[in-house]
C-alpha positions as CSV (number, residue, x, y, z in Angstrom):
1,X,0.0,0.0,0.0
2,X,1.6,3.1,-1.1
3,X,1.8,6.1,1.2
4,X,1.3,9.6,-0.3
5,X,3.2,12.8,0.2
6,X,1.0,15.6,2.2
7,X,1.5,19.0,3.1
8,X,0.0,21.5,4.9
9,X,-3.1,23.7,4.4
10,X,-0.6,26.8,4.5
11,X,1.8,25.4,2.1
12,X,-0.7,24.7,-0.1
13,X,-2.5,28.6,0.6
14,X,1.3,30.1,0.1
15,X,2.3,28.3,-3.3
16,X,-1.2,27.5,-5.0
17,X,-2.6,24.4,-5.3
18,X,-0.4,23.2,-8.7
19,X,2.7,24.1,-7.3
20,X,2.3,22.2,-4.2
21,X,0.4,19.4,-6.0
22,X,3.8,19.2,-8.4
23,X,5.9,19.1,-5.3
24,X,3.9,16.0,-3.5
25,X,3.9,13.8,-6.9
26,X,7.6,14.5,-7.1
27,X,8.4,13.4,-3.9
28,X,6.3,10.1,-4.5
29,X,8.2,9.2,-7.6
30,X,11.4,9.7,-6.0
31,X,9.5,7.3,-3.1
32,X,8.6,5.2,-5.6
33,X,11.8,5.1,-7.1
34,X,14.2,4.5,-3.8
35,X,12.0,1.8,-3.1
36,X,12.2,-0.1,-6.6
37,X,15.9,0.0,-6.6
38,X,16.1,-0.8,-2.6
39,X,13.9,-4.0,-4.1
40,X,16.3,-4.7,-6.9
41,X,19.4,-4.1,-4.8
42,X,18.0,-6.9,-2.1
43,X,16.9,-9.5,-5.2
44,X,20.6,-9.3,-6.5
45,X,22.0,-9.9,-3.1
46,X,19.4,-12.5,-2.6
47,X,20.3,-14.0,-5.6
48,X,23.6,-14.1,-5.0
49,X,23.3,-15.9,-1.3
50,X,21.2,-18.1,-3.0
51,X,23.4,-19.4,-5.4
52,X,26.3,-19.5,-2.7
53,X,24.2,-21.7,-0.6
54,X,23.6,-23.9,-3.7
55,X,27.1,-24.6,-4.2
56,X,27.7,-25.2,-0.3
57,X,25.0,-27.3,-0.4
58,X,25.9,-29.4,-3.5
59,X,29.9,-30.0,-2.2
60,X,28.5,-31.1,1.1
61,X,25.9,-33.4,-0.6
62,X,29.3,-34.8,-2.6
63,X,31.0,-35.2,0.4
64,X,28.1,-36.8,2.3
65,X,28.0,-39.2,-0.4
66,X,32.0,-39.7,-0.3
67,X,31.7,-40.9,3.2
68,X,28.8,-42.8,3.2
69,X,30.7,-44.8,0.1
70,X,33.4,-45.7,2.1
71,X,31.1,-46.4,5.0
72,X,29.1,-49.4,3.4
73,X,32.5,-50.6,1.7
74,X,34.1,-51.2,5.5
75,X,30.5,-52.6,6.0
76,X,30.6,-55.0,3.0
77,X,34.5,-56.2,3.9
78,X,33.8,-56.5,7.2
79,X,30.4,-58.3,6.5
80,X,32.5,-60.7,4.0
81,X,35.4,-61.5,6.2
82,X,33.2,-62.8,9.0
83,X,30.9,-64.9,6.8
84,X,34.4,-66.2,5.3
85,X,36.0,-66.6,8.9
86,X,32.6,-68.3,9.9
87,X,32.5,-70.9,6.5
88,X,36.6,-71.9,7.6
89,X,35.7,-71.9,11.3
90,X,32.7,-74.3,10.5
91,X,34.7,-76.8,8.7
């Protein structure tokens, strides 16, 4: 919701009406203006984070993945080295 620029009943009595009218939509484009690039300059930044946080997230996803590959491995050869140790003792 927009807010709009007023002025006072004697501004508007000293200056006339068109002046003072002028004066109120120039400061709501300037208004209007700050807060377009205040929203662009806050998307950029946003967008940058965001894509930070995307290539955090995929390296630690990579090295998740790293880990829990050599995690099941010791799993599997530990797995297989009992059920071998378990055949030989059960001969």
């Amino acid at each position: 919701m927009p807010v709009t620029a007023k002025l006072s009943r004697k501004f508007y009595d000293t200056f006339g009406d068109d002046v003072a009218n002028e004066l109120v939509e120039w400061f709501n484009q300037v208004d209007a203006q700050y807060k377009s690039e205040l929203k662009d300059l806050a998307e950029a930044y946003f967008g940058k984070f965001e894509a930070r946080l995307q290539a955090e997230l995929s390296a630690l996803r990579a090295e998740l993945l790293k880990w829990m590959f050599v995690f099941w491995m010791g799993n599997v050869a530990a797995t297989v080295g009992i059920v071998f140790a378990a055949i030989k003792l059960s001969r």
